[in-house]
C-alpha positions as CSV (number, residue, x, y, z in Angstrom):
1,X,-1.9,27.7,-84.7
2,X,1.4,26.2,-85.3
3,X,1.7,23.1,-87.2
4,X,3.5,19.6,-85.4
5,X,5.2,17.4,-87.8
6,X,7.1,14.6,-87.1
7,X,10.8,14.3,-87.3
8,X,11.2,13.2,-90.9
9,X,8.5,15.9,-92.2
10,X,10.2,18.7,-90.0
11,X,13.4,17.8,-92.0
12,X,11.5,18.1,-95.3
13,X,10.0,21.3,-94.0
14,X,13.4,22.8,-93.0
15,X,14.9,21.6,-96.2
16,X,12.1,23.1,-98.3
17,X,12.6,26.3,-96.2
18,X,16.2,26.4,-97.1
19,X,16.3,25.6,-100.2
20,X,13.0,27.5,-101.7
21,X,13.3,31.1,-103.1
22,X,12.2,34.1,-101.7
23,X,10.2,36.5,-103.8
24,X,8.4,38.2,-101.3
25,X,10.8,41.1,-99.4
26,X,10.0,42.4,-95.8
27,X,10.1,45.9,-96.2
28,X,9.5,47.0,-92.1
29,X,12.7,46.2,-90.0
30,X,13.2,43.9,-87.8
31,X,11.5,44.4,-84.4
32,X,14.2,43.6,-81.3
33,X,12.7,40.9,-78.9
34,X,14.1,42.4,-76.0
35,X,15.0,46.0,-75.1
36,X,18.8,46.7,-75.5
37,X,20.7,47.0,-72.5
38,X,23.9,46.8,-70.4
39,X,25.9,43.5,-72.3
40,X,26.3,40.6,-70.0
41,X,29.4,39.4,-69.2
42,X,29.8,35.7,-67.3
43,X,32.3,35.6,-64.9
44,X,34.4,32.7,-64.5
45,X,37.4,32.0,-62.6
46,X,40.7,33.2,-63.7
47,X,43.6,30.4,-63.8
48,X,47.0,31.7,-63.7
49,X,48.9,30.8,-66.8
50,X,46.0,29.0,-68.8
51,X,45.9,25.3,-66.4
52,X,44.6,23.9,-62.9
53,X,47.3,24.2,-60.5
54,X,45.6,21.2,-58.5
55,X,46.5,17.7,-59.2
56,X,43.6,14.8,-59.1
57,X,44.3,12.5,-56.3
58,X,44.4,9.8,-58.7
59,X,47.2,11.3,-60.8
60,X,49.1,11.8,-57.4
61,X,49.0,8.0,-56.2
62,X,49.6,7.2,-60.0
63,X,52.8,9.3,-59.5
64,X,53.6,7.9,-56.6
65,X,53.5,4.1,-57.1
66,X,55.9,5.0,-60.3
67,X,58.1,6.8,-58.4
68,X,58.2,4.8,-55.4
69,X,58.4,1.9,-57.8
70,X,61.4,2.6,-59.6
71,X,63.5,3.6,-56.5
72,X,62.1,0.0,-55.7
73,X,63.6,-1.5,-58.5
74,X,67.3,0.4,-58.5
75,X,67.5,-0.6,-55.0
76,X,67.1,-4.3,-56.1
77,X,69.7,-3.7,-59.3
78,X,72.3,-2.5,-57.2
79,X,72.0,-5.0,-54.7
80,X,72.2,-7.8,-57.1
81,X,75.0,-5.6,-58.7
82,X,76.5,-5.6,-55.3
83,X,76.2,-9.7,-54.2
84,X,77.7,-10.4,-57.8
85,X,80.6,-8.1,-57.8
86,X,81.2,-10.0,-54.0
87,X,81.1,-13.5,-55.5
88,X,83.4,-12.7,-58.4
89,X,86.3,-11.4,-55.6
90,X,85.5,-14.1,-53.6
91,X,86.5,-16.6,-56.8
92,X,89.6,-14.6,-57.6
């Protein structure tokens, strides 16, 4: 009948497992719990060159919105370059 402790006393028992000497040697080998055969191998999808070739759809609109953002922005810059640069000849 096996014995059920509770989580602290399980711990003691392990420790006192560890830590307690053994005298007594097993002299008949070990018995195998299953009969050897063929080694399993899981097979799992190969990835060219180690990474995901798919991007997340978040990380595309991510991309997007920065890229789309920025050409945004320069187009602003320049024309504020541009209406400047116009006043100053129209003052010369």
């Amino acid at each position: 009948m096996t014995a059920v402790y509770t989580l602290p006393t399980a711990l003691l028992v392990a420790a006192a497992d560890i830590t307690a000497p053994t005298t007594v040697q097993s002299t008949t080998p070990p018995t195998p719990s299953t009969t050897p055969g063929a080694p399993f191998y899981e097979q799992v999808p190969i990835r060219i060159h180690g990474h995901d070739t798919s991007w997340p759809p978040v990380l595309v609109a991510s991309v997007l919105v920065v890229v789309l953002g920025g050409l945004f922005l320069a187009l602003v810059f320049l024309r504020n370059v541009r209406a400047a640069l116009r006043a100053e000849r129209r003052n010369d």
